[in-house]
N, C-alpha and C positions, 0 to 999 in steps of 0.2 A: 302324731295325731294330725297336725296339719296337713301332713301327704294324703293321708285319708281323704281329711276333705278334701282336696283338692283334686285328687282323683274320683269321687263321687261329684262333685261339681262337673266337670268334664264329659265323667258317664250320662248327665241328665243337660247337658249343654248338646250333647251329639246325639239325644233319642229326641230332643226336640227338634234340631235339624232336621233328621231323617223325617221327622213327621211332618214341620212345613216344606221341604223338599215331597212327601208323596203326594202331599195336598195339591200342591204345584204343578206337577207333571199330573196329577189325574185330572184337575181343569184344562190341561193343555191337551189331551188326548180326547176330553170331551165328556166324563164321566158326570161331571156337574150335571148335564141336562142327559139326565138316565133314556128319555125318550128321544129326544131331536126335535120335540114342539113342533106345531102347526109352522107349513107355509100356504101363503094365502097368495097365487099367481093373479097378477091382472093383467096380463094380458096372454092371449090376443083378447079375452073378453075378461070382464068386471064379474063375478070373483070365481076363481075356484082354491079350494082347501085340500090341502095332503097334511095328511095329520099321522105321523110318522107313528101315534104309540095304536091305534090301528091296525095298521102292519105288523109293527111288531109285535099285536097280541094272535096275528094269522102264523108266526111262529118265522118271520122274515128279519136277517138283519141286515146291518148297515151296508155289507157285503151283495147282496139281494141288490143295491140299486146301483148304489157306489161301486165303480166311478165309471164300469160300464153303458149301464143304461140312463142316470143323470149323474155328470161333474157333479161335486163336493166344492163347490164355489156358487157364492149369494147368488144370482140374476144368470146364472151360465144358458138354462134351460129359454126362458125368458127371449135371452139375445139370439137365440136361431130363428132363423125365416121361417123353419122346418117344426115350431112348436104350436101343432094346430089341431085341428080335432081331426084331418085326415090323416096327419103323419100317425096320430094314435089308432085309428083303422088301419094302417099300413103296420102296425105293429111297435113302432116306437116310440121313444120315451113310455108315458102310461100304458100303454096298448101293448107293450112287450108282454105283459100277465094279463092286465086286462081285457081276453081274446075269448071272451065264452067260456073258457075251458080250464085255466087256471083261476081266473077269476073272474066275476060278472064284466060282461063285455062294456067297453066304454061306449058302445052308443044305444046303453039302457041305461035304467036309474039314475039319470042325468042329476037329480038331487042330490045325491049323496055328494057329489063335488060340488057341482056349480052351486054356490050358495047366491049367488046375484049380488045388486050391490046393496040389500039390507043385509043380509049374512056376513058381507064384507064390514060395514059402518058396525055390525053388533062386535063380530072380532075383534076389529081393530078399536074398538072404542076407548077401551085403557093407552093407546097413544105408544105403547113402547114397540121397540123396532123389533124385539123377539117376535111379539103375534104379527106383527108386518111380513117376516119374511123375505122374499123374494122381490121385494120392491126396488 
């Protein structure tokens, strides 16, 4: 009787491993944030918004940006000389899709991105470094 339990203790000693072991690796791959939340760039100007579940409701995934058209690292885009609203007319970074034709061209409906710095101040108003971003 005792090997019983103690072999049922064991079995439910090793499903609860496995289960905070997958919990683990699925926050480390990134499952926790099912979207990728807002980043909010400021510069070269005061503010613009990429609001990743957007995208992925046009049917795009992480693969779509990553790691070709922007690095998977906080401020990467940010630190080029080359993140400007011409590189995105020359086709880059944004302007890769957004060329007229796959998607509304970047130098229309300037609102949908640029929120300014009130759109900026309403974002970031809860103070946590998620809706920050790329800062």
């Amino acid at each position: 009787m005792k090997r019983r339990i103690f072999s049922l203790e064991l079995i439910l000693a090793l499903v609860a491993l496995v289960g905070i072991m997958a919990v683990g690796v699925g926050q480390a791959m990134g499952e926790g944030d099912e979207d990728g939340g807002k980043i909010i760039f400021t510069k070269p100007v005061k503010a613009v918004v990429f609001d990743h579940a957007n995208h992925l409701a046009q049917g795009l995934d992480c693969e779509s940006c990553h790691d070709e058209i922007f690095q998977m690292e906080t401020g990467s885009a940010e630190a080029g000389d080359d993140f400007t609203m011409a590189s995105l007319y020359e086709g880059k970074y944004c302007g890769a899709c957004h060329d007229g034709e796959t998607a509304f061209a970047s130098n229309t409906r300037c609102t949908v991105c640029h929120i300014g710095v009130k759109g900026y101040n309403k974002e970031t108003s809860t103070g946590t470094e998620e809706k920050k971003g790329h800062e």
